[in-house]
VEXDOFI-469992 format. One line per field, with one value per atom (N, C-alpha, C): atom name; residue number from 1; x, y, z. Coordinates in Angstrom, 3 decimals, padded with zeros to 6 digits. Last residue first. Layout:
BEGIN
site	CA, ...
pos	NUM, ...
px	X, ...
py	Y, ...
pz	Z, ...
END
This chain:
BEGIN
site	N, CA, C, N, CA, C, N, CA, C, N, CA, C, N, CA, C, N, CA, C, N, CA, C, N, CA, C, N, CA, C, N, CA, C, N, CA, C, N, CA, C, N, CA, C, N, CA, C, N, CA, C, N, CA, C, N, CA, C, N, CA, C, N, CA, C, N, CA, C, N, CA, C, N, CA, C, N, CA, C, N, CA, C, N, CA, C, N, CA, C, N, CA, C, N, CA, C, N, CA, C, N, CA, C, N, CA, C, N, CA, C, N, CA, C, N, CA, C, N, CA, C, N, CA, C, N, CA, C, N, CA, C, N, CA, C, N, CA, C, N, CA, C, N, CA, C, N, CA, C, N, CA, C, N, CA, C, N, CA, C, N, CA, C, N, CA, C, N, CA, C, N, CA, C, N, CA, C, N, CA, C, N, CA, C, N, CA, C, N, CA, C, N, CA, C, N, CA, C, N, CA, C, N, CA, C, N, CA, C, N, CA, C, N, CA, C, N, CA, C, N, CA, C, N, CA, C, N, CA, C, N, CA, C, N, CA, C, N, CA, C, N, CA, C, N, CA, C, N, CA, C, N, CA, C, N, CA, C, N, CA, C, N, CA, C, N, CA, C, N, CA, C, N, CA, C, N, CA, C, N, CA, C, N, CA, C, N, CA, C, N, CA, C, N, CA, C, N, CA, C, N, CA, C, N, CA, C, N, CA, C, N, CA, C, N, CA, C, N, CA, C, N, CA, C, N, CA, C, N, CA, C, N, CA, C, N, CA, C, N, CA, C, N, CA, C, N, CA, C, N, CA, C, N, CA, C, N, CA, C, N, CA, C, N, CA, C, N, CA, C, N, CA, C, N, CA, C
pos	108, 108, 108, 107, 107, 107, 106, 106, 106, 105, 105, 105, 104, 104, 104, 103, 103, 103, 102, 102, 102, 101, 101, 101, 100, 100, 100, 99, 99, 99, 98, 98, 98, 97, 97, 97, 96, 96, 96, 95, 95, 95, 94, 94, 94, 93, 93, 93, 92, 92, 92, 91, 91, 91, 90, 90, 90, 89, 89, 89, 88, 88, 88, 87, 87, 87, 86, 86, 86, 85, 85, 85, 84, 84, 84, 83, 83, 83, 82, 82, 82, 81, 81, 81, 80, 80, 80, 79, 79, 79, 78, 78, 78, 77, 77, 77, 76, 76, 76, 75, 75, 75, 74, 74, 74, 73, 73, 73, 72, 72, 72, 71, 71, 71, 70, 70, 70, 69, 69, 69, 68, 68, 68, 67, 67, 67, 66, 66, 66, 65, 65, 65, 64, 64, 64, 63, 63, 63, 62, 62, 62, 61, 61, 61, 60, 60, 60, 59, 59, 59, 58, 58, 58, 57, 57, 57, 56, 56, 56, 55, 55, 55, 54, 54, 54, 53, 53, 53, 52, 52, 52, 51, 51, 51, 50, 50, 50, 49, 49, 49, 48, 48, 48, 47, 47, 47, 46, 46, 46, 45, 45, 45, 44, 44, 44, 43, 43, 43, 42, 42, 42, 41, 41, 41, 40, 40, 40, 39, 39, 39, 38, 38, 38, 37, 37, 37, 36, 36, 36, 35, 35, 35, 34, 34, 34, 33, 33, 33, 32, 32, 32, 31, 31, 31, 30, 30, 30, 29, 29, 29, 28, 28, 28, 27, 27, 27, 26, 26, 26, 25, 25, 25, 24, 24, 24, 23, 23, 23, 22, 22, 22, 21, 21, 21, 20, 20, 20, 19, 19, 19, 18, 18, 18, 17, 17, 17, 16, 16, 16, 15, 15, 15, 14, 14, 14, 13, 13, 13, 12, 12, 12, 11, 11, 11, 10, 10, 10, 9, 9, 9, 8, 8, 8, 7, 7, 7, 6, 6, 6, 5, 5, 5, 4, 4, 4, 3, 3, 3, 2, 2, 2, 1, 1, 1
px	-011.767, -010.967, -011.512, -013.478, -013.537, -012.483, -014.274, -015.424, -014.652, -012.187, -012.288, -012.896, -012.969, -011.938, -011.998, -015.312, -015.335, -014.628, -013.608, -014.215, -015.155, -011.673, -011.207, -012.509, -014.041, -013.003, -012.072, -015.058, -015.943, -014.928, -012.338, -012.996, -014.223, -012.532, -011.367, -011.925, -016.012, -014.500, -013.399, -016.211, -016.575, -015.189, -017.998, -016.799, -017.148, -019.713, -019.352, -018.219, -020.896, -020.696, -020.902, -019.497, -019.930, -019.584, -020.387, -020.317, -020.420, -019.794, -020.626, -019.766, -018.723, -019.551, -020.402, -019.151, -018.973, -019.302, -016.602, -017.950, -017.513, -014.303, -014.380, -015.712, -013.003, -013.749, -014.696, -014.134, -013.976, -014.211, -014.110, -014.642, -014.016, -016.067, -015.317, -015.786, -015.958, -016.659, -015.444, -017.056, -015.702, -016.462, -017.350, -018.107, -016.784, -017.367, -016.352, -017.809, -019.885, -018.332, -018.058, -022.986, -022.152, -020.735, -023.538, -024.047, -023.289, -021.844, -021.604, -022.296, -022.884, -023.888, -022.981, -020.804, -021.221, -022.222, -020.688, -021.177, -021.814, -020.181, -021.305, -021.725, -017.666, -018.222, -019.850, -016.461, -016.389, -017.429, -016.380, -017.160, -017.487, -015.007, -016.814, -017.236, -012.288, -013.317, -014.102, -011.980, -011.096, -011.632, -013.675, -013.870, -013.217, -013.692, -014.593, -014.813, -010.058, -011.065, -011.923, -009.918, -010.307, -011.250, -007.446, -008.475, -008.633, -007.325, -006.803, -008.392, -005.993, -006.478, -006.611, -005.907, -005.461, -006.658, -005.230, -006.364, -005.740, -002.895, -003.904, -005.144, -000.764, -001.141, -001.844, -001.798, -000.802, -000.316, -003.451, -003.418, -003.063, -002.159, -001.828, -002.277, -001.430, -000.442, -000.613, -004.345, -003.715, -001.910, -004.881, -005.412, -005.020, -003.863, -003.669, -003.587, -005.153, -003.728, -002.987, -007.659, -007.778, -006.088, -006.716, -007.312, -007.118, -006.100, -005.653, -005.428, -009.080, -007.700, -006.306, -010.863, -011.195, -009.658, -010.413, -010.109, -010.493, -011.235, -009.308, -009.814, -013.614, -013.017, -011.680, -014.692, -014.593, -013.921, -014.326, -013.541, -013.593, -013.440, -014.539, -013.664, -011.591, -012.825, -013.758, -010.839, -009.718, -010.973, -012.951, -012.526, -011.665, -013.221, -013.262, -012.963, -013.952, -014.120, -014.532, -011.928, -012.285, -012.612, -011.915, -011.695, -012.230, -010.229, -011.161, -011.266, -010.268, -010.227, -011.075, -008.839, -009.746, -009.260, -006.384, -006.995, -008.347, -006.300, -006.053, -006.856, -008.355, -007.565, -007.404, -010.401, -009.878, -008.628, -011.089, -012.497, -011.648, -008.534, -009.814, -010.793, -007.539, -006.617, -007.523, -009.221, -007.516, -007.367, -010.737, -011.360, -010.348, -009.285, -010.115, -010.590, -007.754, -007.408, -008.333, -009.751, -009.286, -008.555, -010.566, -011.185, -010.769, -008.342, -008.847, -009.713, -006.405, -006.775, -007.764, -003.314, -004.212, -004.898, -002.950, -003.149, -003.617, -001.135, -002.529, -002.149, 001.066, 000.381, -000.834, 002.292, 002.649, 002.442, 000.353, 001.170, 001.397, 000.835, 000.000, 000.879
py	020.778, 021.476, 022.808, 018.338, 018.742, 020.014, 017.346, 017.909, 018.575, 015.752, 017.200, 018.124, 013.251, 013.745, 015.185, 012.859, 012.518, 013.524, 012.760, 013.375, 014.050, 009.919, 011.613, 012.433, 008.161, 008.391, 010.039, 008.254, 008.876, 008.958, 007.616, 008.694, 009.325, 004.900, 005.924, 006.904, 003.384, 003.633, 004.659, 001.710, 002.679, 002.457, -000.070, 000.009, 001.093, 001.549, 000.981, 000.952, 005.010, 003.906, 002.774, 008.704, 007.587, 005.883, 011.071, 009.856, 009.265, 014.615, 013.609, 012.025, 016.293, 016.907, 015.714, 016.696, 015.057, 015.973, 018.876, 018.364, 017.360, 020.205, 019.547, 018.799, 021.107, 022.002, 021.366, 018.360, 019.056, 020.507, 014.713, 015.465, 016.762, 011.897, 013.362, 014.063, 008.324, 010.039, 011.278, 005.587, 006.529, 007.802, 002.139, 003.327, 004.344, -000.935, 000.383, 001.523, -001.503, -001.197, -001.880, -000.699, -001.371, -000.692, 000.939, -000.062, -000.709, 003.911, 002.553, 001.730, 006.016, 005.188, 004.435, 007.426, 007.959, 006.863, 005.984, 006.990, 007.581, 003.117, 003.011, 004.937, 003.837, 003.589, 003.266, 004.364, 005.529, 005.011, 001.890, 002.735, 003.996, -000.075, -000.436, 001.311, -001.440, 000.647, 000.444, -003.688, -003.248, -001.947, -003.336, -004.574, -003.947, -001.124, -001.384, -002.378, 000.265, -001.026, -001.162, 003.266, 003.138, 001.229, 005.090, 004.147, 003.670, 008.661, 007.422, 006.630, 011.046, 009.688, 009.008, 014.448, 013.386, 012.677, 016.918, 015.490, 014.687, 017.642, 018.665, 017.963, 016.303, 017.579, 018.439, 014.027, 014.613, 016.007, 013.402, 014.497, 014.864, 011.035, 012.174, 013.589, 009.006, 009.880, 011.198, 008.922, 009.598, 010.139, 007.467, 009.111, 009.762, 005.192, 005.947, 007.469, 004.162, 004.576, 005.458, 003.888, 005.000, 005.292, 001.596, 003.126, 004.661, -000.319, 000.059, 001.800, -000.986, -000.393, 000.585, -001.634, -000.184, 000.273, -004.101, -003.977, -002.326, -004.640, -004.785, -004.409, -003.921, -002.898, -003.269, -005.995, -004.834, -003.946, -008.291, -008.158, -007.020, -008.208, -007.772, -007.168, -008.792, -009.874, -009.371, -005.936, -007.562, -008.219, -003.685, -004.959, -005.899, -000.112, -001.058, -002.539, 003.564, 002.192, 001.070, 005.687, 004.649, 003.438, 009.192, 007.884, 006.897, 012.269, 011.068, 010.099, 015.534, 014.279, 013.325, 019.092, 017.659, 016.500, 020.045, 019.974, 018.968, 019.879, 021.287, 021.748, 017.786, 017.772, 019.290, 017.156, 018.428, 018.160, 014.477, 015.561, 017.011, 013.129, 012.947, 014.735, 012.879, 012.834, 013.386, 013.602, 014.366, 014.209, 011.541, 013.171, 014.057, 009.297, 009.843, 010.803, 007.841, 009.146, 009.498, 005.837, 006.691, 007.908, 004.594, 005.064, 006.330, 004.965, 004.063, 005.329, 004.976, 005.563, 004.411, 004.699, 004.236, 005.248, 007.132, 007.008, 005.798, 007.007, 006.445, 006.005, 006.905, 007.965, 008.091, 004.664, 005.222, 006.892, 002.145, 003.250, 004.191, -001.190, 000.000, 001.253
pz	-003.570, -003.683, -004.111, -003.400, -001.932, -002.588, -005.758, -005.039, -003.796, -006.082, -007.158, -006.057, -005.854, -005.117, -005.105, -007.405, -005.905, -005.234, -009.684, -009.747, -008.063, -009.023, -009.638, -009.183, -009.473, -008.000, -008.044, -012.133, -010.641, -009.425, -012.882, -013.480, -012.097, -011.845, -011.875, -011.730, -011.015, -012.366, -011.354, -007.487, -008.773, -009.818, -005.930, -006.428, -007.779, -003.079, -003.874, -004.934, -002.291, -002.048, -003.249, -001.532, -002.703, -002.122, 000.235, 000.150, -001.257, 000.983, 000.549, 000.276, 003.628, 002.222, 001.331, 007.077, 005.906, 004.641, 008.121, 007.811, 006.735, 008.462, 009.963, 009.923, 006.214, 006.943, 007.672, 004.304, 004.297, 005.390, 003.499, 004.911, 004.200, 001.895, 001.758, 002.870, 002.107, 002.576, 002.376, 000.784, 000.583, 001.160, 001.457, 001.371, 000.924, -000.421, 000.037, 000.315, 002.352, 002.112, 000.573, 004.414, 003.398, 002.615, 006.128, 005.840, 004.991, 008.345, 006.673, 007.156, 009.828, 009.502, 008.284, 011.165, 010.133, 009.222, 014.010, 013.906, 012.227, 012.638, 013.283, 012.820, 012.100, 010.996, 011.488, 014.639, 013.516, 012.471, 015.136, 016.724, 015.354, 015.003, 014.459, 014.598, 013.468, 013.946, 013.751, 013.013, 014.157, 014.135, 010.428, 011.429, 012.988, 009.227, 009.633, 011.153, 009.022, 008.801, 009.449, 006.539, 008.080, 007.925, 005.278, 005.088, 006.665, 003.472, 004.603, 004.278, 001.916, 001.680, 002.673, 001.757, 002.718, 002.305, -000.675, -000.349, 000.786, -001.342, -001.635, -001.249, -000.738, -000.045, -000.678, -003.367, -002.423, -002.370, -005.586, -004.514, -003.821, -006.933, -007.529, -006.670, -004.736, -004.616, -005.748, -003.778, -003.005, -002.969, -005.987, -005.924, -004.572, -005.853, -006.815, -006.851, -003.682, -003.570, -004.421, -004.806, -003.495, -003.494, -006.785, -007.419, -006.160, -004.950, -005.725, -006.422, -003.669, -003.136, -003.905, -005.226, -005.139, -004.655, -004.727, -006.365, -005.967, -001.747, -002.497, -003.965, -001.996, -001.290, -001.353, -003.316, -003.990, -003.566, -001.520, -002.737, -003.650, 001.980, 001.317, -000.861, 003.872, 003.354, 002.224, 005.029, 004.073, 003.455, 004.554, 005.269, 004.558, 004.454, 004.223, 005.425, 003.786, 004.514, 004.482, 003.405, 002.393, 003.750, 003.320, 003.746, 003.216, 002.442, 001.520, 002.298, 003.156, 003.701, 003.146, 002.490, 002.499, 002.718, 005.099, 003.831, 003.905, 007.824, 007.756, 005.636, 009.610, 008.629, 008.082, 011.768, 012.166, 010.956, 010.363, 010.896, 011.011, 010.403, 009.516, 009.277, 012.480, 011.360, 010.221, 014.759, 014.673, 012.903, 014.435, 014.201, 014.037, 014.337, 013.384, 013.343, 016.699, 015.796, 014.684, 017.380, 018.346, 017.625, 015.156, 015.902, 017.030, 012.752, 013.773, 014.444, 009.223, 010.402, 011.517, 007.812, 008.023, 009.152, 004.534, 006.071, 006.826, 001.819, 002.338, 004.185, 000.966, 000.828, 001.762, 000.871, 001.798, 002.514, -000.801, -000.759, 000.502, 000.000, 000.000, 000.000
END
């Protein structure tokens, strides 16, 4: 995994995530879950072409029930854009490139 990509947890998520000085993409996922490894790829992608202009991090559902309870994921990949200490919006599921770019865009 690229070294672009934050992991995050429960206990640092509003530090890393919520109070982020830029936008904030998280990607919440599970090892077990086969769309959220073929989405992996792409989230690593776009976190090295937004570097310091997007903090990427990924947060595992399984070991962070407590974060993914609060922002209601029913189902994974979810992806939330935080901007200015708010959720701006969600895309859930495996998406193209092109919608993952475009996702990203939204928070700049």
């Amino acid at each position: 995994m690229s070294e672009e990509v934050k992991q995050v947890s429960d206990g640092d998520f509003d530090q890393e995530v919520v109070n982020s000085d830029i936008p904030a993409i998280v990607d919440f996922w599970a090892p077990w879950c086969g769309p959220c490894r073929a989405l992996g790829p792409m989230v690593a992608d776009l976190a090295v072409e937004y570097a310091g202009r997007v903090k990427v991090a990924k947060l595992n559902i399984d070991e962070n029930p407590r974060t993914a309870e609060k922002y209601g994921v029913r189902s994974i990949p979810t992806l939330m854009l935080f901007k200015d200490g708010k959720l701006l919006d969600t895309l859930i599921g495996l998406v193209p490139k092109d919608k993952l770019e475009a996702f990203a865009k939204k928070g700049l």
